[in-house]
C-alpha positions in Angstrom: -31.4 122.1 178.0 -28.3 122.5 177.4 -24.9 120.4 179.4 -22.0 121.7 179.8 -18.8 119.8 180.7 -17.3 120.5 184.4 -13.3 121.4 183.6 -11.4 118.7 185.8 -8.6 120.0 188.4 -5.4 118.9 187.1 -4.2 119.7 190.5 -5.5 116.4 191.9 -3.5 113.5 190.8 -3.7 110.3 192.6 -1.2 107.3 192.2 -2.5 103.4 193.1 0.2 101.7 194.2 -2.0 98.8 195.8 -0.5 96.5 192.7 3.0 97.8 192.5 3.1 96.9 196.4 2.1 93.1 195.1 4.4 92.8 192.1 6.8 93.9 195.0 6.1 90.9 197.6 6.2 88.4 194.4 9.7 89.4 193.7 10.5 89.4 197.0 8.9 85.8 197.9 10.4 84.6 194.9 14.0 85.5 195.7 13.7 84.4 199.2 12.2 81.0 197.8 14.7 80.6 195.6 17.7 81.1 197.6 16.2 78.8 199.8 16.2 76.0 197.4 20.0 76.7 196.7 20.5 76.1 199.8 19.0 72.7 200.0 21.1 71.2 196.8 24.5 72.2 198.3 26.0 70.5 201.2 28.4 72.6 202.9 31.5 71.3 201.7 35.0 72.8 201.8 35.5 73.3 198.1 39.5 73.4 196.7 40.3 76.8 195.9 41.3 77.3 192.2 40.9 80.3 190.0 37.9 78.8 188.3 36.8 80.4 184.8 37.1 84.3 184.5 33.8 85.3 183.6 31.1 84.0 186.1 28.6 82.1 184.7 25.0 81.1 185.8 24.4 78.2 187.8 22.9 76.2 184.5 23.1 72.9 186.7 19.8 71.0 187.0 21.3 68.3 188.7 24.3 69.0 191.9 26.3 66.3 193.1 28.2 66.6 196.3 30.8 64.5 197.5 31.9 65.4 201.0 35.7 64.4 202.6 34.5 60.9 203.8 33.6 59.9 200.0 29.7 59.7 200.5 27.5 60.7 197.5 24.9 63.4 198.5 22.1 64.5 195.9 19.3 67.2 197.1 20.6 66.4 201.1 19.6 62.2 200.4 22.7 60.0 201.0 22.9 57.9 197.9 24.9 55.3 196.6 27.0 55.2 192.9 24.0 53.2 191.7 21.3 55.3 192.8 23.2 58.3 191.5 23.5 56.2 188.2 19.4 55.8 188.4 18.7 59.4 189.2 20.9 60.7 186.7 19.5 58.3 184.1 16.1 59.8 184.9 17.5 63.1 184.2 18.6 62.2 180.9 15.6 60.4 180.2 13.5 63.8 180.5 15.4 65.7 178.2 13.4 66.3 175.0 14.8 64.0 171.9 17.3 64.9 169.5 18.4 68.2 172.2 21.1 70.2 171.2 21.3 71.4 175.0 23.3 68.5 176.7 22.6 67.3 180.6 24.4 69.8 182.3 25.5 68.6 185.7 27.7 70.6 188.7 29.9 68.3 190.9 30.9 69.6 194.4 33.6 67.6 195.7 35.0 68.6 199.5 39.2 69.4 199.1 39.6 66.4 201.5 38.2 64.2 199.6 39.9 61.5 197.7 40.6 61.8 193.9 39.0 57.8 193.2 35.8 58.7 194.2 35.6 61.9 192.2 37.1 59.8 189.2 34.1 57.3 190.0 31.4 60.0 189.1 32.9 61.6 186.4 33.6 58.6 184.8 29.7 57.3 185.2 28.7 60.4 184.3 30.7 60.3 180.9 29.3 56.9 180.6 25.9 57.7 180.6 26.4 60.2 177.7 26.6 63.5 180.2 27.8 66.3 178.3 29.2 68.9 180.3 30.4 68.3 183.9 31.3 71.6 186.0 33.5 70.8 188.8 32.2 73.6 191.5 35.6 75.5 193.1 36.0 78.1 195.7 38.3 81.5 194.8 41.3 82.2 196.6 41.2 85.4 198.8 
């Protein structure tokens, strides 16, 4: 007996896209979810306009602090007070790995109309608690 092979035709090419449609929907979930969550740490402030640093750099900030015009501390949309801030960013320090080379980066958001003592407050806390690098989050001029 003797088999012979059938010669396949080229001419019928099929593409699966059924997982290239699901990596799609991941990347599109995860964008949505995570402009969503950017949303949530900053309060909408009116931030001062200054030129800022020339090249723009990614939002590194684990931890955002907002101050808003009337001086009130707001952390992840909670309402907090200078010692809570002190406790939560304690905690943040406190789950850095030992003997880091990456500081606690932090981003501070303070509203234009609010008043340069309570700004002062935080930065100086923030020093005290051994924060290495504080970004002060601005708004470019038009």
């Amino acid at each position: 007996m003797r088999l012979t092979r059938r010669k396949s035709d080229r001419s019928d090419f099929e593409i699966v896209v059924t997982s290239m449609l699901d990596i799609n929907f991941l990347l599109i979930m995860f964008f949505m979810l995570t402009a969503q969550f950017q949303r949530t740490t900053h309060s909408p402030l009116e931030l001062p306009k200054e030129q800022g640093e020339k090249e723009a750099q990614i939002d590194e900030a684990g931890l955002v602090i907002n101050i808003t015009s009337g001086g009130e501390l707001i952390v992840s949309n909670q309402t907090v007070d200078m010692q809570e801030l002190r406790t939560m960013v304690k905690e943040q320090i406190d789950k850095l790995p030992s003997q880091s080379s990456n500081p606690l980066k932090l981003m501070v958001r303070a509203d234009r109309k609010a008043g340069a003592d309570q700004l002062n407050r935080v930065v100086i806390m923030l020093r005290e608690l051994g924060v290495g690098t504080i970004r002060i989050a601005t708004e470019v001029p038009a």
